[in-house]
C-alpha positions as CSV (number, residue, x, y, z in Angstrom):
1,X,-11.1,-11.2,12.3
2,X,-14.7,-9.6,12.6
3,X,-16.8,-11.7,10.1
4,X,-19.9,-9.8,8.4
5,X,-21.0,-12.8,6.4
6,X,-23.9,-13.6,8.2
7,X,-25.0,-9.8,8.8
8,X,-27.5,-8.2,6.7
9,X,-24.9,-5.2,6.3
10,X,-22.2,-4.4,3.9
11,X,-19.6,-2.4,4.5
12,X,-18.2,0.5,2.1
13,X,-14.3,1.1,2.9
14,X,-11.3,4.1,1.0
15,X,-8.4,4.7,2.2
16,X,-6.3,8.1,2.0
17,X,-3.0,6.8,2.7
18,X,0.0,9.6,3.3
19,X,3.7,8.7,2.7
20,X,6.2,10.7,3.6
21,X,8.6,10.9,0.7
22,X,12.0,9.9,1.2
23,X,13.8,13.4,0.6
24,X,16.7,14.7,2.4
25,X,14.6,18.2,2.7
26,X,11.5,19.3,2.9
27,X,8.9,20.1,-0.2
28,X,9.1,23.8,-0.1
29,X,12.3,24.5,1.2
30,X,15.7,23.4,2.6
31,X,15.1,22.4,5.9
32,X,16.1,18.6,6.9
33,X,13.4,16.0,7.0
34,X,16.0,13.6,9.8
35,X,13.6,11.9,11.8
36,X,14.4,12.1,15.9
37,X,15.8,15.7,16.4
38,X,14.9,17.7,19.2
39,X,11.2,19.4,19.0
40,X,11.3,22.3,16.8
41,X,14.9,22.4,15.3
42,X,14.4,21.6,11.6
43,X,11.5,24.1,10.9
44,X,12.8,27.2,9.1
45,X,10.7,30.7,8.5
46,X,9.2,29.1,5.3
47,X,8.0,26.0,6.9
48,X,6.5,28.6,9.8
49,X,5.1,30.9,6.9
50,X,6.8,33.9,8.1
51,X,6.0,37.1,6.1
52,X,7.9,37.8,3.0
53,X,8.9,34.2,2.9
54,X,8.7,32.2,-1.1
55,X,8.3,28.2,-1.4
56,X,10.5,26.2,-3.9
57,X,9.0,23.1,-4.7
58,X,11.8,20.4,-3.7
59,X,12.4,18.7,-7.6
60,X,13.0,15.3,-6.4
61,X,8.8,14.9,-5.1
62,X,8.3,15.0,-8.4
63,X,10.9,12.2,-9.5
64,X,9.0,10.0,-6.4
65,X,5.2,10.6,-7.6
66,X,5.6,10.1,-11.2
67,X,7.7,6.6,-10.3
68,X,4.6,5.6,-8.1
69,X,1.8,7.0,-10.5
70,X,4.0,4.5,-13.0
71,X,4.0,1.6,-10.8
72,X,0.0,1.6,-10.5
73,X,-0.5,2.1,-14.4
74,X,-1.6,5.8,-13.4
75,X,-2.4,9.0,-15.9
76,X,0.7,11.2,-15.0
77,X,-0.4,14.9,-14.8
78,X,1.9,16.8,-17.4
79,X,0.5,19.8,-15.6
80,X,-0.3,19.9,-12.1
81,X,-1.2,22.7,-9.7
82,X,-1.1,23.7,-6.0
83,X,-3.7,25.0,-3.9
84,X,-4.0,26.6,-0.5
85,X,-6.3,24.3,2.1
86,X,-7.3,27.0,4.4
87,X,-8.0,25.7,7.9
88,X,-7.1,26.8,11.6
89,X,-5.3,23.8,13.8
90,X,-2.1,24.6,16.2
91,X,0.2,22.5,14.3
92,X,-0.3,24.3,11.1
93,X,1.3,27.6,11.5
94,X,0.9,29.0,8.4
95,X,-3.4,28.6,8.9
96,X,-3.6,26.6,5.7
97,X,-1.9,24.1,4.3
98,X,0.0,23.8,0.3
99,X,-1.7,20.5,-1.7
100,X,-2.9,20.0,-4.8
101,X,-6.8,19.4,-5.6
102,X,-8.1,20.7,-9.0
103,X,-5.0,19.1,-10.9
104,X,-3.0,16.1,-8.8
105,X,0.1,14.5,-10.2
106,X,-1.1,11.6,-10.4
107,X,-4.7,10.4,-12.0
108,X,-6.3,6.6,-11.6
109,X,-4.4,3.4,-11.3
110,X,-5.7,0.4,-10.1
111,X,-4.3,-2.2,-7.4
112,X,-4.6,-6.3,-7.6
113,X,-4.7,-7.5,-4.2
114,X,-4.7,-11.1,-3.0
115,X,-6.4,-12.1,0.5
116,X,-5.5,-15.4,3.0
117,X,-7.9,-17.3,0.4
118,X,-5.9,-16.4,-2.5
119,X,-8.8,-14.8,-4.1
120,X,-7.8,-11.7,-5.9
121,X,-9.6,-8.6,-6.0
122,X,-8.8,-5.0,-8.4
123,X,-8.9,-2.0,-5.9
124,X,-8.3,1.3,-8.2
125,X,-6.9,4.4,-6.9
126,X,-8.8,7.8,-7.3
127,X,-5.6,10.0,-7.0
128,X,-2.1,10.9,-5.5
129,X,-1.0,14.4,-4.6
130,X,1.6,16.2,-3.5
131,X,1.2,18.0,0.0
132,X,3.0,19.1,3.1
133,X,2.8,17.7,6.4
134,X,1.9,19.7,9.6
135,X,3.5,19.5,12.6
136,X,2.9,17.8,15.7
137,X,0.5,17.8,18.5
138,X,2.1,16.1,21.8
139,X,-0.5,15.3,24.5
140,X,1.4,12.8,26.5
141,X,4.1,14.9,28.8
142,X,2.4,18.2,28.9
143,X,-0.2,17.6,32.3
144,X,-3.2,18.7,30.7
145,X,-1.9,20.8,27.6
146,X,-0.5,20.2,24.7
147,X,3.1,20.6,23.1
148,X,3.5,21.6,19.1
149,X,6.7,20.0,17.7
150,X,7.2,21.7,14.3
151,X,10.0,20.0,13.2
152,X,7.2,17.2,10.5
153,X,5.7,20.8,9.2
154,X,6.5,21.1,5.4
155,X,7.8,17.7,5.3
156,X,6.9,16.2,1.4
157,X,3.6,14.0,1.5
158,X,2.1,12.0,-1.2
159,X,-1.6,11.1,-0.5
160,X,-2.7,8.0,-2.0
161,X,-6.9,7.8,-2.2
162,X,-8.2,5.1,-3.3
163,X,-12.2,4.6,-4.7
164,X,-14.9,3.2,-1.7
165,X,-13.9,-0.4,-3.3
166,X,-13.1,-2.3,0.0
167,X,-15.9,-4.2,2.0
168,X,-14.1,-5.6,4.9
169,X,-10.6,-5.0,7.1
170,X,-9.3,-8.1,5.5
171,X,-9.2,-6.1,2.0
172,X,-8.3,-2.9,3.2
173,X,-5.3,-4.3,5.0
174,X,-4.6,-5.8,1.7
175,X,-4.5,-3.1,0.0
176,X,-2.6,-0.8,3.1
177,X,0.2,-3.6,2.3
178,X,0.8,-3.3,-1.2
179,X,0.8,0.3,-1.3
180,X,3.6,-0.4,1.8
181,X,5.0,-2.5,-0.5
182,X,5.4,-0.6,-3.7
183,X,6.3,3.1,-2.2
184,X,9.4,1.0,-0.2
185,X,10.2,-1.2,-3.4
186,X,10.6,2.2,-5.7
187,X,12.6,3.8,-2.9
188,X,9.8,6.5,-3.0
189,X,9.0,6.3,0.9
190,X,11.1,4.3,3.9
191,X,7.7,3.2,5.0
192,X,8.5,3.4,8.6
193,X,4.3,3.5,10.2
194,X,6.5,3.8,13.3
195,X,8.0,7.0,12.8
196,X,4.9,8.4,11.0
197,X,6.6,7.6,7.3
198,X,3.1,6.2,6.0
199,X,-0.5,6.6,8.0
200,X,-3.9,5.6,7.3
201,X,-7.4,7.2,7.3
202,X,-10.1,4.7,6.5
203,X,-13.0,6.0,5.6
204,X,-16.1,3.4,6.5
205,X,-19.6,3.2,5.7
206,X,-22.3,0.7,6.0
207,X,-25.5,0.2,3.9
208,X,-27.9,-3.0,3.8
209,X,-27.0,-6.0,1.6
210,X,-27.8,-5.6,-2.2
211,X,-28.0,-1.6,-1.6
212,X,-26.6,0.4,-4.1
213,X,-26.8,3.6,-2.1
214,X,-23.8,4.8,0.2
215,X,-24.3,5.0,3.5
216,X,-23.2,7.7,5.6
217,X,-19.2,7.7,6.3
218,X,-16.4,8.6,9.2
219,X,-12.9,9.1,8.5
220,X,-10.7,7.0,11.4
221,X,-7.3,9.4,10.7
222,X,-4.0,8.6,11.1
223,X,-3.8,4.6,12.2
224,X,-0.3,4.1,12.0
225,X,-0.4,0.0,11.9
226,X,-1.7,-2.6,9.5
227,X,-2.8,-4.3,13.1
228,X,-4.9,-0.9,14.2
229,X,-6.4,0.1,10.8
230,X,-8.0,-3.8,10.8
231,X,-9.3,-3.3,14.5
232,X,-10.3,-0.1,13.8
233,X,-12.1,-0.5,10.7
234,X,-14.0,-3.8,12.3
235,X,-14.9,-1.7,15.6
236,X,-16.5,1.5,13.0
237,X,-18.4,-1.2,11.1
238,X,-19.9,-2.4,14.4
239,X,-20.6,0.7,15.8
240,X,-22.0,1.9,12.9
241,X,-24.1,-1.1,12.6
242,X,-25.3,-1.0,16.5
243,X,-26.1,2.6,15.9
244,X,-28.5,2.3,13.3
245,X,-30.0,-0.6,14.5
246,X,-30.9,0.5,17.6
247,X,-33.1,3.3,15.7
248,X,-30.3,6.1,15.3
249,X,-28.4,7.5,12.5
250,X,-24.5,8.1,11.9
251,X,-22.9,11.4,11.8
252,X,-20.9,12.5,9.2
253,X,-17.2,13.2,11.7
254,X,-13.5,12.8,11.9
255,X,-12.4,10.0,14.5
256,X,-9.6,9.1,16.2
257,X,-8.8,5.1,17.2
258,X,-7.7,4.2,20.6
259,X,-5.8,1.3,20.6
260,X,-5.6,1.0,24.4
261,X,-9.2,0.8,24.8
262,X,-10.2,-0.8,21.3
263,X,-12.7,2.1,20.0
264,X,-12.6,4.7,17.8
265,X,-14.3,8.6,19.0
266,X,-15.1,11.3,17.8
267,X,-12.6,14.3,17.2
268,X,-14.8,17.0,15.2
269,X,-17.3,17.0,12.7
270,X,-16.2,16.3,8.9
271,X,-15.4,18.9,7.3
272,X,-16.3,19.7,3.1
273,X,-14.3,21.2,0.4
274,X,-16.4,23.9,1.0
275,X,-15.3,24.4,4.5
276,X,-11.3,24.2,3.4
277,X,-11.9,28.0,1.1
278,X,-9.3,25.8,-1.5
279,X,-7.7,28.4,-3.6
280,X,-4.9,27.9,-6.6
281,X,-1.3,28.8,-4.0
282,X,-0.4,32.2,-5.2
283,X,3.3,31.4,-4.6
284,X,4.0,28.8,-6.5
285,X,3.8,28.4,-10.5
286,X,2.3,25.3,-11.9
287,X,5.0,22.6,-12.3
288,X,5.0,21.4,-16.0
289,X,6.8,17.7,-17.0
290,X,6.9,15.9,-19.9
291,X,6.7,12.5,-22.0
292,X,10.4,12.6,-21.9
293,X,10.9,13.3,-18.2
294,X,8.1,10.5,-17.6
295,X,10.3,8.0,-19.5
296,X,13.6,8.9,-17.8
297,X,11.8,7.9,-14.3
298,X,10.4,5.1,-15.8
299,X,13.8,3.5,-17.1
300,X,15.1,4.4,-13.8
301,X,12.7,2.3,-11.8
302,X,13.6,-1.1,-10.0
303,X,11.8,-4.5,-11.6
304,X,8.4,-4.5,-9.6
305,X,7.5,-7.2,-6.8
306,X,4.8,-8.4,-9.6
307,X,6.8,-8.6,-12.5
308,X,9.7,-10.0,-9.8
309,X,7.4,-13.1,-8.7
310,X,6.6,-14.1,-12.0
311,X,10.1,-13.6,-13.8
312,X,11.1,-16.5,-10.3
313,X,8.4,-18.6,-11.2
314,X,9.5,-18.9,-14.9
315,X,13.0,-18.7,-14.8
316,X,13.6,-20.4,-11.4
317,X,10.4,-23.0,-11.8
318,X,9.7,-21.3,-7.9
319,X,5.8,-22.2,-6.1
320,X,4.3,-19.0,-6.8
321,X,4.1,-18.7,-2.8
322,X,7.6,-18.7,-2.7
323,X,8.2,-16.5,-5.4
324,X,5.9,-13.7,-3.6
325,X,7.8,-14.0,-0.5
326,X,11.3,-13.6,-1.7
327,X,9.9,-11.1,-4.3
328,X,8.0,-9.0,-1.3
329,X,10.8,-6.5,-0.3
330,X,13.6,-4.8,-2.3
331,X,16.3,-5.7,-0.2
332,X,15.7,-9.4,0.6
333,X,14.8,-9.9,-3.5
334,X,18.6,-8.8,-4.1
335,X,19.6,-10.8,-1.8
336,X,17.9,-14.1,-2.8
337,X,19.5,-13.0,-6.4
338,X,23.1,-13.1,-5.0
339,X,22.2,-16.2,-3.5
340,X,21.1,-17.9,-6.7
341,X,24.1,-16.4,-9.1
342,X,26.7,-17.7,-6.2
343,X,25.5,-21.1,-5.6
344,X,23.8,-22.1,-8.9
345,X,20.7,-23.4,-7.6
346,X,17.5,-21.4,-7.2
347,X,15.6,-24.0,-5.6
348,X,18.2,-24.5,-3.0
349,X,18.6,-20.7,-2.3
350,X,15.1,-20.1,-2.2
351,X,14.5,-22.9,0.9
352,X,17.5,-21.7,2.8
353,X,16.2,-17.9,2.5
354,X,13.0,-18.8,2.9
355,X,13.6,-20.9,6.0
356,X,16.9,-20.8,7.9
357,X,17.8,-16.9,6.7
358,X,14.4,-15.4,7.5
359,X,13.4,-17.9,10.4
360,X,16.3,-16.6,11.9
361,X,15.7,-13.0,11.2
362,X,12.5,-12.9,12.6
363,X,13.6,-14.7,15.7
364,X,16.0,-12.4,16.9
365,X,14.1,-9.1,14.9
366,X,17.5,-8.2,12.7
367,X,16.6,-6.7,9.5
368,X,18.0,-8.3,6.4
369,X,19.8,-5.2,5.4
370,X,22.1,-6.3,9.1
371,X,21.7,-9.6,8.4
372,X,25.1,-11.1,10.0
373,X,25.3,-13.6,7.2
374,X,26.1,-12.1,4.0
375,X,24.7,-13.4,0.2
376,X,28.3,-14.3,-0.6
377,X,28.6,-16.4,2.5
378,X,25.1,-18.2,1.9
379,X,25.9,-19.0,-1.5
380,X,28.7,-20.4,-0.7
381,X,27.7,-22.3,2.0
382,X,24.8,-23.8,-0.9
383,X,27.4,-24.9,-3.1
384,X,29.4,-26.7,-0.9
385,X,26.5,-28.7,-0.3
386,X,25.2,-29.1,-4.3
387,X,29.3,-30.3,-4.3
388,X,28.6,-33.2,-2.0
389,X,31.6,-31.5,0.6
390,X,29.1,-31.2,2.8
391,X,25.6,-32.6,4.1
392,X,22.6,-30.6,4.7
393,X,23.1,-31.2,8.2
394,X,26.3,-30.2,8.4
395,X,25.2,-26.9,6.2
396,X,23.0,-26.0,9.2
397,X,25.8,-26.1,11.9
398,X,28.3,-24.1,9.8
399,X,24.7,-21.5,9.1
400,X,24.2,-21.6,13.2
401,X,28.5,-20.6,13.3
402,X,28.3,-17.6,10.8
403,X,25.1,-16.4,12.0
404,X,26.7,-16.1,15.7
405,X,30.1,-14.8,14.6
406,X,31.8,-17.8,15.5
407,X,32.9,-18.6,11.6
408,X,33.2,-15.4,9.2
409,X,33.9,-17.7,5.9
410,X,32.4,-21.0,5.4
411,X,35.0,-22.7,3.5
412,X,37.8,-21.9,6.5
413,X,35.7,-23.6,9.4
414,X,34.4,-26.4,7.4
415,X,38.0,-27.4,7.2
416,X,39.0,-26.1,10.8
417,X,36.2,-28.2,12.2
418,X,36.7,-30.9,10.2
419,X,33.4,-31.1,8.6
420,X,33.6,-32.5,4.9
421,X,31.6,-34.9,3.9
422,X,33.2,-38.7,3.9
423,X,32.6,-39.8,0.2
424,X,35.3,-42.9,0.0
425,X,34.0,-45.5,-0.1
426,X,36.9,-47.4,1.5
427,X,36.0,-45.1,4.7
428,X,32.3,-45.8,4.5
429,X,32.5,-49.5,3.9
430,X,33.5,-50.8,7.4
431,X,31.5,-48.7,9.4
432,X,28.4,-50.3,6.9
433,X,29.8,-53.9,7.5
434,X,29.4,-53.1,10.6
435,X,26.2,-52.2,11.5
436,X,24.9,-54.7,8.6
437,X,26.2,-57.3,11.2
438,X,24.7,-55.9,13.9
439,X,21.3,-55.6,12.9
440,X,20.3,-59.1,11.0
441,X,16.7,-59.0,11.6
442,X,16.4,-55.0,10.0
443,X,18.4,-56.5,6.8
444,X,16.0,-59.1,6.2
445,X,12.8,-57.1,6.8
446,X,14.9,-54.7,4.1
447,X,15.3,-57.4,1.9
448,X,11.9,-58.6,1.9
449,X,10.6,-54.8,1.0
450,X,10.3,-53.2,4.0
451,X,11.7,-49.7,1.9
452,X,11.7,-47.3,4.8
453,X,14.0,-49.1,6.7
454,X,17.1,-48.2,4.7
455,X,16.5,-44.3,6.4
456,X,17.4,-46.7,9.6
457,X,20.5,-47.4,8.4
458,X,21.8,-44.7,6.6
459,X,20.9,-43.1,9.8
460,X,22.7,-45.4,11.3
461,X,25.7,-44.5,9.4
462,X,25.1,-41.1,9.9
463,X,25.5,-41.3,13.5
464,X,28.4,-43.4,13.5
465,X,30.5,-40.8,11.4
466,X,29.2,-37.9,13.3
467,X,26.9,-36.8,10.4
468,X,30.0,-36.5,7.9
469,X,29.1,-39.1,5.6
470,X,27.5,-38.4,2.2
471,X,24.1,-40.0,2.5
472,X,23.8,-40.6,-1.5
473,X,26.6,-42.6,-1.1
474,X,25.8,-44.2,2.0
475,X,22.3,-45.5,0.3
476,X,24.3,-47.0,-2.8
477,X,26.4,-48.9,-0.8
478,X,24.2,-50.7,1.0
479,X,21.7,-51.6,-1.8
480,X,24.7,-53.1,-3.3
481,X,26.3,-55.1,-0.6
482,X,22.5,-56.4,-0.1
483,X,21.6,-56.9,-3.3
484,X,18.7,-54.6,-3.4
């Protein structure tokens, strides 16, 4: 990471971040949203602007703003308004596109953040909108020219701007990830940057230390990555930087960041408000909610990763590390909570989710939603092992069986494999006798205090019945037959 400390410049960073709501159709009429369908098959005459054609605001964009305007602590607009942003662009057919300016859906809100150093840091939010999407430009397959897929125009877009309240990639990152976070955890966006769900334009500015007065910005549009949007802010800052200390100034444009070649360039000059001719949309009424519509969204909304992490630090006695990791994603938080009610120990559940369930996730790139292991089959497997049936060793070969396919229940193949624990004592005792015998100088060095060597022999042990023998019990036995 690019590190400004030592610079005498400071850097002025917003976001506008646009997620593609979750909707089955689009926000002004009935055409599907379905990701991957041939160029230019799901964009009806109303998406195309076609004369004679009406928009119907799709209900359920509503439902999604107000439950993300919630989860920030935002002013919900009872009223709100949509305008026409007039511009020309090939993959906007209509020549302007439908948003909201004068009177958003969503007013304020504010963000907590926390960076590697577990410093915390307030970032608050400006506004959230409702807009459409534009199509498509395709550069890539076209020799020279470019190809308009249609098929993203009209598609429902919230656009999340935050104040200029970031001074370095690490933050604006930060914040890029919670907002990730929260529009996945209320089920208001998939948040898929790889399909274009939820994209970034970071607008970056430098001024001297201790300056009070905003330097001259670019907007960097579109980074679809939390890896790009922190090279590309660090290159801007840089350029920027270079730029004015070699004796020029910065230009107020619109760039683009090249991944491939690590730089951001210029696409066109930035445009103003001015520029855009905004106008209230003639078509479309302004959309009135109120206090008891605002409440039914609000009772409908899911317990948020905040409130998550510290109902598992209370409740579960969790690290607070912990608790943010299993609390960080919807799906994996209800599976963690299957996991506690089935086995009866949070602590437990939280180190074999935490480790073994998402080590092996990541390893071989399975989402926990196909997870081959189910919550039922975890928590059992934990509560044979709180029962002393089997050994945390053993728990790991029968994890390693369901996670291949090889074992579908973990009860059945602990027993076809033979697998439980040995507990009696009248088992255990020989095999200890035995290797007590064998090893006379390790017993006395035991005896006169040497502590760690009893892990020797319960090892010992261990080996000798093939890991099956309860180690509690192993290490009882042999303090008492040595008098320890």
């Amino acid at each position: 990471m690019t590190d400004f400390a030592d610079s005498n410049w400071e850097a002025v960073i917003g976001l506008e971040i646009h997620t593609q709501l979750s909707t089955r159709s689009k926000i002004f009429s009935g055409a599907s949203t379905q990701f991957g369908a041939a160029p230019n098959t799901q964009a009806c005459a109303i998406d195309l602007g076609f004369p004679g054609v009406l928009p119907v605001v799709n209900q359920e964009v509503y439902r999604k703003a107000v439950a993300f305007g919630l989860g920030i602590g935002a002013t919900i607009g009872l009223t709100s308004v949509f305008d026409r942003k007039n511009y020309f662009y090939p993959d906007l057919p209509k020549g302007y596109q439908i948003t909201q300016l004068e009177a958003p859906i969503v007013m304020g809100g504010t963000v907590d953040i926390t960076l590697e150093d577990s410093s915390q840091k307030t970032i608050r939010v400006t506004r959230a909108h409702l807009e459409e999407d534009a199509g498509k430009s395709l550069h890539e397959d076209f020799h020279g020219q470019t190809g308009i897929d249609l098929n993203r125009a009209g598609t429902p877009l919230l656009e999340i701007v935050s104040e200029p309240d970031m001074s370095s990639a690490e933050e604006a990152v930060a914040y890029a990830r919670y907002i990730h976070q929260l529009v996945t955890f209320l089920g208001v966006s998939d948040g898929d940057m790889s399909q274009g769900s939820l994209r970034c334009d970071a607008n970056v500015s430098v001024r001297p230390k201790g300056s009070t007065e905003l330097g001259t910005r670019t907007e960097t549009k579109n980074v679809n990555s939390f890896r790009f949007l922190e090279r590309a802010i660090n290159h801007e800052i840089e350029r920027q930087i270079r730029v004015i200390e070699s004796g020029g100034r910065v230009i107020q444009e619109t760039r683009l960041y090249d991944p491939d070649k690590d730089e951001t360039r210029p696409m066109r000059s930035k445009e103003t408000a001015t520029d855009y001719r905004y106008f209230p949309e003639p078509d479309l009424l302004p959309v009135e909610i109120d206090e008891a519509y605002i409440q039914q969204v609000r009772e409908q909304m899911p317990e948020l990763p905040a409130a998550k992490a510290a109902r598992y630090v209370s409740e579960f006695e969790l690290p607070e590390a912990d608790a943010r990791v299993l609390s960080s994603e919807r799906q994996l938080a209800s599976y963690f909570e299957q996991v506690v009610e089935l086995s009866g120990d949070a602590k437990l559940a939280s180190n074999w989710v935490r480790v073994e369930l998402l080590g092996q996730l990541n390893k071989d790139g399975v989402e926990i939603s196909d997870a081959p292991i189910t919550p039922a089959a975890l928590g059992t497997l934990i509560a044979r092992i709180r029962e002393g049936r089997i050994s945390g060793k053993i728990a790991k070969t029968v994890f390693e069986a369901l996670w291949s396919g090889a074992a579908s229940d973990p009860d059945s193949y602990i027993e076809a494999e033979g697998l439980v624990q040995v507990s009696d004592s009248g088992s255990l005792e020989p095999v200890i006798d035995a290797i007590i015998a064998a090893n006379p100088k390790q017993v006395e060095q035991l005896r006169e205090g040497k502590g760690k060597l009893m892990g020797f022999f319960v090892g010992q042990v261990m080996k000798e019945t093939g890991g099956k023998a309860n180690p509690q019990q192993v290490n009882d036995l042999i303090s008492k037959k040595l008098g320890l």
